[in-house]
C-alpha positions in Angstrom: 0.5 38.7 15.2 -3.1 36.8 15.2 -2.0 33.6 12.8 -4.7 33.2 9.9 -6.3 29.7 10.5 -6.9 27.5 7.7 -10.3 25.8 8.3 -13.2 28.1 8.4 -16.8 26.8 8.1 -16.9 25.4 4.3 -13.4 24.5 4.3 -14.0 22.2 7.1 -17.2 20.8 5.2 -15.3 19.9 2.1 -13.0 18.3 3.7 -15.3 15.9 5.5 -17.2 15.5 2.1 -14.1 15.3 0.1 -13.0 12.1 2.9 -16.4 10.9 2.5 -17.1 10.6 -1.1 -15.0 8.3 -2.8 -15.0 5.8 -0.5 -18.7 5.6 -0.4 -20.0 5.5 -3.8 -17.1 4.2 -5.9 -15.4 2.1 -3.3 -18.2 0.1 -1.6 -21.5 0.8 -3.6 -21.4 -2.3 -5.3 -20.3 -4.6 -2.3 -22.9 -3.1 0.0 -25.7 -3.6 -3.3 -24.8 -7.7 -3.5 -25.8 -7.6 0.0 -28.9 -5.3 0.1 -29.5 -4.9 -3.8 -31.8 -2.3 -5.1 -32.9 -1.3 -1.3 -28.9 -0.1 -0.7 -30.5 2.9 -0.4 -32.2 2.9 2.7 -29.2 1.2 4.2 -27.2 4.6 3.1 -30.3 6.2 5.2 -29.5 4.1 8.4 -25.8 4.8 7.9 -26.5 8.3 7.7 -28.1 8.3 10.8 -25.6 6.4 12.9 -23.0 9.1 11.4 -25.1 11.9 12.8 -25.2 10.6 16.2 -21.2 9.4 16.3 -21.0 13.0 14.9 -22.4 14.9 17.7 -20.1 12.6 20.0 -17.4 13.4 17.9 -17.7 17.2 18.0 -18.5 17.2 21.8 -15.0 16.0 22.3 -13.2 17.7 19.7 -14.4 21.2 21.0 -13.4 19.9 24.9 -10.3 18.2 23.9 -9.4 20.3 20.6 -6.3 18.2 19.2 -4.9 17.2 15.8 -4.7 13.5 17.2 -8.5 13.3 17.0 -9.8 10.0 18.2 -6.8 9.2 19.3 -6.5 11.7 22.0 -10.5 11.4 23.0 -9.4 7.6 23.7 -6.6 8.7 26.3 -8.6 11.0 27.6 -11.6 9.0 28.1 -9.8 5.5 29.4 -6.7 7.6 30.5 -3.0 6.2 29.6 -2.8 2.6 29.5 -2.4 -0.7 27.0 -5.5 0.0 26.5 -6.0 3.2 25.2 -2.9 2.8 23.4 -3.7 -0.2 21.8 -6.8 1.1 20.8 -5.5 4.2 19.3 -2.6 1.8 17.1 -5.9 0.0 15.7 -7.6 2.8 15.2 -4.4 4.2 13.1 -4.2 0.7 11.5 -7.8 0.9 10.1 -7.3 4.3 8.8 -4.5 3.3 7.0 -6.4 -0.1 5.3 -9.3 2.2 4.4 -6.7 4.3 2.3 -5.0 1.6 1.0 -8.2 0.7 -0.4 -9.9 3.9 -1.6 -5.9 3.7 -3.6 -6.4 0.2 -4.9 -9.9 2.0 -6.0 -7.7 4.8 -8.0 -5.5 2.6 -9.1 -8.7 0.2 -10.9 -10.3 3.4 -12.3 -6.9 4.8 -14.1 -5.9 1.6 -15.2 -9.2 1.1 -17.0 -9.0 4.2 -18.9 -5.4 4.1 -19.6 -4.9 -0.1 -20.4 -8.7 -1.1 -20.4 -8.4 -3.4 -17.7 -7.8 -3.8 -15.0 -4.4 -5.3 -14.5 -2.9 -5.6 -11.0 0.6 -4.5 -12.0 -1.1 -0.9 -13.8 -3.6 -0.9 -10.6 -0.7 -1.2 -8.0 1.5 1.3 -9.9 -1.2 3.8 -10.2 -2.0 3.4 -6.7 0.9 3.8 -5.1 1.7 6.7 -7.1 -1.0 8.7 -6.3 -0.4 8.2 -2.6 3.2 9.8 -3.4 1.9 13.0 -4.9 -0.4 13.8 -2.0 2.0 13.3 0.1 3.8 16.0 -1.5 0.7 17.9 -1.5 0.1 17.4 2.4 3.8 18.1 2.8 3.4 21.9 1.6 0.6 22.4 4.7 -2.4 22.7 5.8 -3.8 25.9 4.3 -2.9 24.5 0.5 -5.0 21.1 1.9 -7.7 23.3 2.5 -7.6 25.1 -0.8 -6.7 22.3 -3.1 -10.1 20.4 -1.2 -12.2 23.2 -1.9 -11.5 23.1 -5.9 -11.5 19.1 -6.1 -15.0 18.4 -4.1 -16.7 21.2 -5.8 -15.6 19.6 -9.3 -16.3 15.7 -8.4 -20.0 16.7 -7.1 -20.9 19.2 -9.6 -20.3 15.8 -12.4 -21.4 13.0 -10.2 -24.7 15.4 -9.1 -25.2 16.2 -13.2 -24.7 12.1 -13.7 -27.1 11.2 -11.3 -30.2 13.5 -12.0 -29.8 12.9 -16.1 -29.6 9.3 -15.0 -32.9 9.1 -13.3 -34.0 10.2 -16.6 -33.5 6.6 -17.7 -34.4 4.8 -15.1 -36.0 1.7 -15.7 -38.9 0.8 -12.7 -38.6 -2.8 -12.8 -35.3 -2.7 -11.6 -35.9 -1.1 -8.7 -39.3 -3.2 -8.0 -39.6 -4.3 -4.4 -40.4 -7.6 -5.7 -36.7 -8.1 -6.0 -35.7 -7.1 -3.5 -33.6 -9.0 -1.1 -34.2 -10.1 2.9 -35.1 -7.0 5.3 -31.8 -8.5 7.5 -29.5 -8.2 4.6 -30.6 -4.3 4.3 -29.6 -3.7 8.0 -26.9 -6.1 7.7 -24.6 -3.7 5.4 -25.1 -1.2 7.5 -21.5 -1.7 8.3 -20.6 -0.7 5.0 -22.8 2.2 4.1 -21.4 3.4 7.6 -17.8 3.0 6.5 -18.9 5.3 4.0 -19.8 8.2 5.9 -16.6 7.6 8.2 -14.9 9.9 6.3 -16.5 12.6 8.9 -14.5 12.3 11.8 -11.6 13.8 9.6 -13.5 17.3 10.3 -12.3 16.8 13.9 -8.6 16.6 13.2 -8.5 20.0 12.0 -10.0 21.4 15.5 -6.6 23.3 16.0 -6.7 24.7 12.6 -10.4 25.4 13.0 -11.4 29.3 13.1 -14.1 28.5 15.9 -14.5 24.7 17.1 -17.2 25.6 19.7 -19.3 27.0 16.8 -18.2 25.7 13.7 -17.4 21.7 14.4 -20.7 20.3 14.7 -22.3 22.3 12.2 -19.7 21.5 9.6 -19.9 17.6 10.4 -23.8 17.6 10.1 -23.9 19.6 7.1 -21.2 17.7 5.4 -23.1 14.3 6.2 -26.6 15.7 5.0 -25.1 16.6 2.1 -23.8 13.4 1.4 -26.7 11.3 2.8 -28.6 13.3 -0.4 -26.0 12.3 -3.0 -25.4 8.7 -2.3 -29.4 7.6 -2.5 -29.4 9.7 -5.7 -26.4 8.1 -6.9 -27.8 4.4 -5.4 -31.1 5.4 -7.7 -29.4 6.4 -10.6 -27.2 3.3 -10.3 -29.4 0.3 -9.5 -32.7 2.0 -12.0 -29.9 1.6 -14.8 -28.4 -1.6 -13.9 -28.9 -4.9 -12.9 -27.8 -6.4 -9.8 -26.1 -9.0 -11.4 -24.3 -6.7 -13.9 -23.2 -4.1 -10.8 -22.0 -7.0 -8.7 -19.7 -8.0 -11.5 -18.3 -4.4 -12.1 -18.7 -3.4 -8.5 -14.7 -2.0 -8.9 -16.4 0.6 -11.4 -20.0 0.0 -11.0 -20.9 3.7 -10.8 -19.1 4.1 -14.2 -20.6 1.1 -15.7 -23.8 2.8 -15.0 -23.1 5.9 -17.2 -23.2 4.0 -20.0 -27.0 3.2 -20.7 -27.6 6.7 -20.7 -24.6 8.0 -21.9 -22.5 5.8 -23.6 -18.7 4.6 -23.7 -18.5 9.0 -23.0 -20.3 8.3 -20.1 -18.0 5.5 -18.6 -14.8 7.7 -19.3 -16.5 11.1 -18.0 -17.5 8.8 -14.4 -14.2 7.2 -14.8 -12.5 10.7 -14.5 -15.0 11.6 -12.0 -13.8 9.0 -9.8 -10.1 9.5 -10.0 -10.9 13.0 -8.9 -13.2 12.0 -6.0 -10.8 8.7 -4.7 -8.2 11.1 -5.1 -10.1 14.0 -3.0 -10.2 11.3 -0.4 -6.9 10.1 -0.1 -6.2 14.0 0.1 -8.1 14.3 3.0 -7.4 11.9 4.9 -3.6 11.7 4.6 -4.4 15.0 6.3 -5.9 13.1 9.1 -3.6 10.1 9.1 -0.5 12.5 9.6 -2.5 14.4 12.5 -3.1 11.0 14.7 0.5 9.6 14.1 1.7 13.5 15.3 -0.1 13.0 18.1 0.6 9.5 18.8 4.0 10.2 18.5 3.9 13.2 21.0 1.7 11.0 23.3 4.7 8.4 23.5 2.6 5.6 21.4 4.5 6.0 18.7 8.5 6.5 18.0 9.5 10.0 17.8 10.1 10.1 13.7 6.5 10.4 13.3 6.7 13.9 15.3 9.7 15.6 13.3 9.2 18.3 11.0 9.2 17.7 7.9 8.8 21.1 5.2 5.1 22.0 6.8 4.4 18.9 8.0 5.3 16.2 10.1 7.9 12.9 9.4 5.1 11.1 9.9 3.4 12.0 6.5 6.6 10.1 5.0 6.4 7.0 6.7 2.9 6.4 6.7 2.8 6.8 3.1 5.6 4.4 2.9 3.5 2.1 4.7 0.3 2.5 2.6 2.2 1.8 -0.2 3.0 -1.8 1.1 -0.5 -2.4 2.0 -1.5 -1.9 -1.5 1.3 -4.0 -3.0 1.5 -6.7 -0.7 -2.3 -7.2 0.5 -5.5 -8.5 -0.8 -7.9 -5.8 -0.1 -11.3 -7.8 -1.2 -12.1 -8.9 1.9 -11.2 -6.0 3.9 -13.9 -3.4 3.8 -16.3 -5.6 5.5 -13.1 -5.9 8.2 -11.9 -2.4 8.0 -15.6 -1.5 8.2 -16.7 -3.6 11.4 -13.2 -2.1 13.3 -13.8 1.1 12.8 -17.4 0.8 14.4 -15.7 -1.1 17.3 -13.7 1.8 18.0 -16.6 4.2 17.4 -18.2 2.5 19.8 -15.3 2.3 22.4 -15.1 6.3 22.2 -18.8 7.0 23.1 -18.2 4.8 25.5 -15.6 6.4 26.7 -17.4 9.8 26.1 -20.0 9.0 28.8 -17.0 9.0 31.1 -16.9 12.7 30.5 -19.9 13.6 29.7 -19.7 16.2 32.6 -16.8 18.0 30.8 -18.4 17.7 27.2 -21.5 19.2 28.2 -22.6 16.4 25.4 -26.6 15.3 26.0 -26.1 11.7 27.5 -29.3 10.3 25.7 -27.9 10.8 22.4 -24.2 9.3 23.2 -26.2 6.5 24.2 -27.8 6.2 20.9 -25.0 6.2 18.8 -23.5 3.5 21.0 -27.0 1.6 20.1 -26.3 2.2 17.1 -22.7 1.3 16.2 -23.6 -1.4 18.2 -26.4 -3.0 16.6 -24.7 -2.5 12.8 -21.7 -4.7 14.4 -23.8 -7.6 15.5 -25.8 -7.8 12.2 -22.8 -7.3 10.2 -20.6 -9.9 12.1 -23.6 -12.6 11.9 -23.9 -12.1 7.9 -20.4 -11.7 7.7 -19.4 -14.9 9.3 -21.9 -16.8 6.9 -20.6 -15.1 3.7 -16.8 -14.5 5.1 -15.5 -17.4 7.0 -13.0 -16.4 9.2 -13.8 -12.7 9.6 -14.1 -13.3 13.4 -10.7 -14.5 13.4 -9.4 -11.8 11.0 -10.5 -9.0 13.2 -9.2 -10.8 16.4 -5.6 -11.2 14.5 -6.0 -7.1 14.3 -7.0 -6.4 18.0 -4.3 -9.2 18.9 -1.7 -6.9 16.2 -3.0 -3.9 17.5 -1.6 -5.2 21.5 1.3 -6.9 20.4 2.9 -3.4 18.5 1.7 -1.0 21.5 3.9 -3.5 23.9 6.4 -3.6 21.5 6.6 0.1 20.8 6.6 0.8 24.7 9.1 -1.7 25.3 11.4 -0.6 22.6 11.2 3.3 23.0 10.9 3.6 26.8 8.1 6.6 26.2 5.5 6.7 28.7 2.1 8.2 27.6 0.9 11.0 29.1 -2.6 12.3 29.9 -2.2 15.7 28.2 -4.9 18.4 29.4 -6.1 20.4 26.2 -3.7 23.5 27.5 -0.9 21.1 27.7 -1.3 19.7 24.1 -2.0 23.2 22.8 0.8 24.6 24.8 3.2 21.8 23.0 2.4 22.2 19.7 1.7 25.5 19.4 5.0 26.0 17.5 4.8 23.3 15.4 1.0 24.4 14.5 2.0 27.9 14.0 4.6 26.4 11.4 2.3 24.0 9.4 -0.6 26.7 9.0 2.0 29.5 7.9 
């Protein structure tokens, strides 16, 4: 009997869209507008591009090394087995996790507001960490309910934050958005890093290769579409935003700036409505990419990087889910998460970077055109060096912050290696379909 997959083309573009938004517009709009103010928008452009080029990377090896691991497996693949690889893949799991954690902290911000009307850390972390709980749950029950519940939520969160946006422009006011205020070209380019981290959300598209009706035909077009689509709604949103705002008045509600700026065209209605609309959309996230986050621990896990509970069943999913969740949940009670999306968002580059590297290892196998790999390494590149050098200036001890990670990273693939005696294994794309075809067969049932 042919098993019914659970990703066909739109499926697999709301998920990348319902990854994507959330952390873009209500997580770091207003921390990549105190950098580039009313001109955010064209850094959202240049984001957008370096997300269309690390997509077509992406998709080349997704469809030649199709694998619920994702990036994870393209980086054994690409720098084979190693400490390495593996500790690349651990900070690459790592980063996932922080960007959740904070897209939570987000959730957590917006419910307390409409709930206590402030934004108290105690309501924050409790809303937070409970939303993280019930998709877990919801990722629990499978992959084909993932896929359903994504369609319903991204379809509601864009149809009110497109309807805010284009009544919005309605009221924009012109001087705000005058290019006599705006801020240094450099400062544009250099939150890149951010707007980047916003599109991220993409590379979730590649985790459901396995679940995927057709990879060869549907991965790259569902990656590009999704980003497009987004690329539109964030400069409309960035428009609607800083023409209603001023810089100084986003920067101080940059937690909820997009629902701030409902309210000179709509009103305290308008905050609430936008505040809804973000629970929705942070929540669509974290949805999504718990999805992901389960599929690289799985495949960690069955690489040997990780201990074996992360590869046990668990109801239609993995034991991974569990503890991962459990783990997220300490990040948000236990961390300070204002400094780490310029962090979170300068690691994950790095290790976008280090796959298209390790891409034009196998470029012969990917059939990938080597030209444009070697323009989204440019690119991820060049938006790591201007955003360390502002960074550094604005955020002493970020260089030192990201080398405790790398050195974190190291220190628990040794451990984990020296503790659990698993070796990992180079798996070709037969092998890794061949030993998780059961387990597959169960989650998408």
């Amino acid at each position: 009997m042919v098993q019914q997959k659970a990703f066909g083309f739109w499926s697999a573009v709301f998920l990348g869209i319902g990854s994507m938004v959330g952390a873009g517009i209500f997580v770091l709009l207003g921390e990549a507008g105190a950098i580039a103010g009313n001109l955010v928008w064209v850094s959202f452009l240049f984001g957008g591009v370096i997300a269309l080029l690390s997509s077509y990377s992406f998709a080349k090896l997704a469809v030649a090394y199709p694998s619920r691991g994702g990036m994870v497996e393209y980086l054994v693949q690409c720098y084979n087995e190693g400490i390495f690889s593996g500790s690349a893949s651990v900070l690459a799991y790592l980063s996932a996790m922080v960007a959740i954690a904070m897209v939570a902290k987000t959730f957590g911000t917006y419910a307390a507001m409409l709930t206590v009307g402030a934004d108290s850390l105690l309501w924050v972390d409790g809303f937070a960490a409970g939303i993280l709980i019930v998709f877990m749950l919801i990722n629990l029950a499978g992959s084909s309910l993932i896929a359903r519940s994504e369609n319903f939520i991204v379809i509601t969160k864009l149809t009110i934050i497109t309807l805010f946006a284009v009544i919005a422009l309605f009221y924009i006011r012109p001087e705000l958005l005058s290019l006599k205020d705006a801020p240094p070209v450099l400062n544009v380019f250099s939150s890149i890093a951010l707007t980047f981290f916003a599109y991220e959300g993409f590379r979730v598209i590649t985790n459901a290769a396995e679940d995927m009706l057709d990879p060869g035909k549907l991965m790259l077009r569902s990656m590009i579409t999704a980003i497009l689509l987004v690329m539109a709604l964030y400069v409309l949103v960035t428009f609607a935003v800083f023409g209603n705002l001023p810089l100084p008045e986003i920067i101080k509600a940059q937690d909820y700036a997009l629902a701030e700026a409902a309210k000179p065209a709509f009103g305290q209605m308008g905050f609430t409505i936008m505040a809804i609309a973000a629970l929705i959309s942070t929540a669509s996230s974290i949805n999504a990419s718990l999805y992901a986050v389960t599929n690289i621990t799985y495949q960690m896990a069955v690489n040997g990087e990780l201990p074996k509970v992360y590869e046990r069943n668990v109801w239609h999913s993995t034991e991974g889910l569990v503890v991962s969740t459990m783990v997220l949940i300490g990040f948000v009670l236990f961390l300070d998460l204002t400094q780490i999306a310029a962090i979170g968002s300068i690691s994950i580059l790095f290790i976008h970077m280090l796959v298209h590297i390790g891409h034009l290892f196998k470029i012969e196998k990917t059939g990938a055109s080597r030209t444009i790999v070697v323009l989204a390494i440019i690119g991820t590149l060049t938006a790591i060096v201007l955003a360390l050098s502002y960074t550094s200036k604005h955020l002493p001890g970020v260089g030192y912050y990201l080398a405790g990670g790398f050195l974190l990273a190291f220190a628990i693939e040794v451990t984990l290696r020296m503790t659990t005696q698993r070796v990992v294994r180079k798996q070709s794309p037969i092998g890794i379909l061949e030993k998780v075809e059961d387990k597959i067969k169960h989650i998408i049932q």
